[in-house]
N, C-alpha and C positions, 0 to 999 in steps of 0.2 A: 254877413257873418257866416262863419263856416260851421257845419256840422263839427261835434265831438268827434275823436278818432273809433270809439267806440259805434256812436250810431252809424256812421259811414260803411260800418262792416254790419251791420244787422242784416240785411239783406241776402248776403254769399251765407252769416251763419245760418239764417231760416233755411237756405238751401242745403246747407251742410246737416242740418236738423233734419231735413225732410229727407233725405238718402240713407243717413243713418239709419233712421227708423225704421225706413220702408225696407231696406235691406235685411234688419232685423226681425219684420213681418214675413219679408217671403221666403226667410224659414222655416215662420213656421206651415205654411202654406207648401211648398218642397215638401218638409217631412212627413204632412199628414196624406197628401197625395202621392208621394212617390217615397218613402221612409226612405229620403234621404236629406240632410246629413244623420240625421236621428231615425234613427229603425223604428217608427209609430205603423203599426199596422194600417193600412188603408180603408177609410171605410167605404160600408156599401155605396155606389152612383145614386146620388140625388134623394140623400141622405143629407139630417141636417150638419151632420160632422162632414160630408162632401161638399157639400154648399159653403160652409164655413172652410174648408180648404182650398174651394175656389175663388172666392173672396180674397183671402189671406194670397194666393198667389197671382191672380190677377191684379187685385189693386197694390201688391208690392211692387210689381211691375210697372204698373202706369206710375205708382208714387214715385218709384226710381228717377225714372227717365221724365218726370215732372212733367206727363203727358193725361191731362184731362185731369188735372189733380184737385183740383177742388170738389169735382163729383167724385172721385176716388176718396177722397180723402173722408168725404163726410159717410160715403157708404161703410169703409171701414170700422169709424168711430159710432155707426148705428151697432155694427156686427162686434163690437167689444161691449158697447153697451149691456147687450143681449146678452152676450155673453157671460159677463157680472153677473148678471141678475137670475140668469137661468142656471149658470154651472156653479158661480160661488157664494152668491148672499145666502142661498140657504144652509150653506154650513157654519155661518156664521157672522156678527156683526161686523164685527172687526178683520177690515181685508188681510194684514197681516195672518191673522188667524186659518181666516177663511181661501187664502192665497190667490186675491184679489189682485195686488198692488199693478202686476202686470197688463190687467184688463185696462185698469180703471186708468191706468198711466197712457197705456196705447188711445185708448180713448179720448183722453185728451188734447194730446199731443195731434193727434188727427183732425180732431175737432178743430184747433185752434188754425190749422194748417188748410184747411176750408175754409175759415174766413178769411186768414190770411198771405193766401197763395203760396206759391211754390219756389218764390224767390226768385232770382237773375237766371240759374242757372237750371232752366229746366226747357223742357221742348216746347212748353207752352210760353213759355216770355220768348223761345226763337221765333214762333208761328205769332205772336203776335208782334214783336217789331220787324218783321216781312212785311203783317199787314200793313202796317205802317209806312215801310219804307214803298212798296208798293202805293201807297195813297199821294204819297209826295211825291212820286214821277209823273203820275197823271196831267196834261195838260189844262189848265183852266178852262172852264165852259163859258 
């Protein structure tokens, strides 16, 4: 029996989810190191607002290009974590309020993206069906 027309496509959307996103992140990673597209001031080198803009554009990067994405992906969803908890639960309980919604979403979506890899379409399912294709040429021992 055949998959649903729908599950068939999960897979390219997980990929389509993971590029999204990650492209979405390394905005804000761009803007806070280099104010751009958004003029955010730069902060000080190895600062924790620098450290969080290199995060933010490094693992945008790798997320894109679904390059080592599962350790990307979880480091991000550590660094929204933090995030939350250090920039916005103390203004308030309610994210809405406290202007949450964005951490706590990025963080998830990362999260789940770490367990669940990076989809078809990323450089790490090319490096691993090489591995692969590579293992099937091998001559038997």
């Amino acid at each position: 029996m055949t998959e649903p027309f729908p599950a068939r496509l999960a897979p390219h959307v997980l990929s389509l989810l993971r590029i999204v996103t990650a492209l979405l992140f390394l905005e804000h990673g761009l803007s806070r190191l280099f104010g751009w597209p958004s003029p955010i001031p730069t902060p000080p080198l190895f600062t924790m607002y620098w450290f969080a803009g290199a995060i933010e554009l490094a693992g945008g990067v790798l997320l894109t290009l679904g390059l080592f994405s599962r350790a990307a992906a979880l480091i991000m969803s550590g660094e929204m974590a933090f995030a939350y908890f250090l920039s916005h639960a103390p203004h308030g309980f309610f994210p809405i309020l406290n202007r949450g919604d964005g951490a706590i979403l990025y963080c998830f979506v990362f999260f789940y993206i770490a367990f669940a890899g990076p989809g078809p379409w990323s450089l790490d399912a090319v490096m691993i069906s090489a591995r692969g294709s590579r293992g099937a040429m091998q001559p038997a021992a």
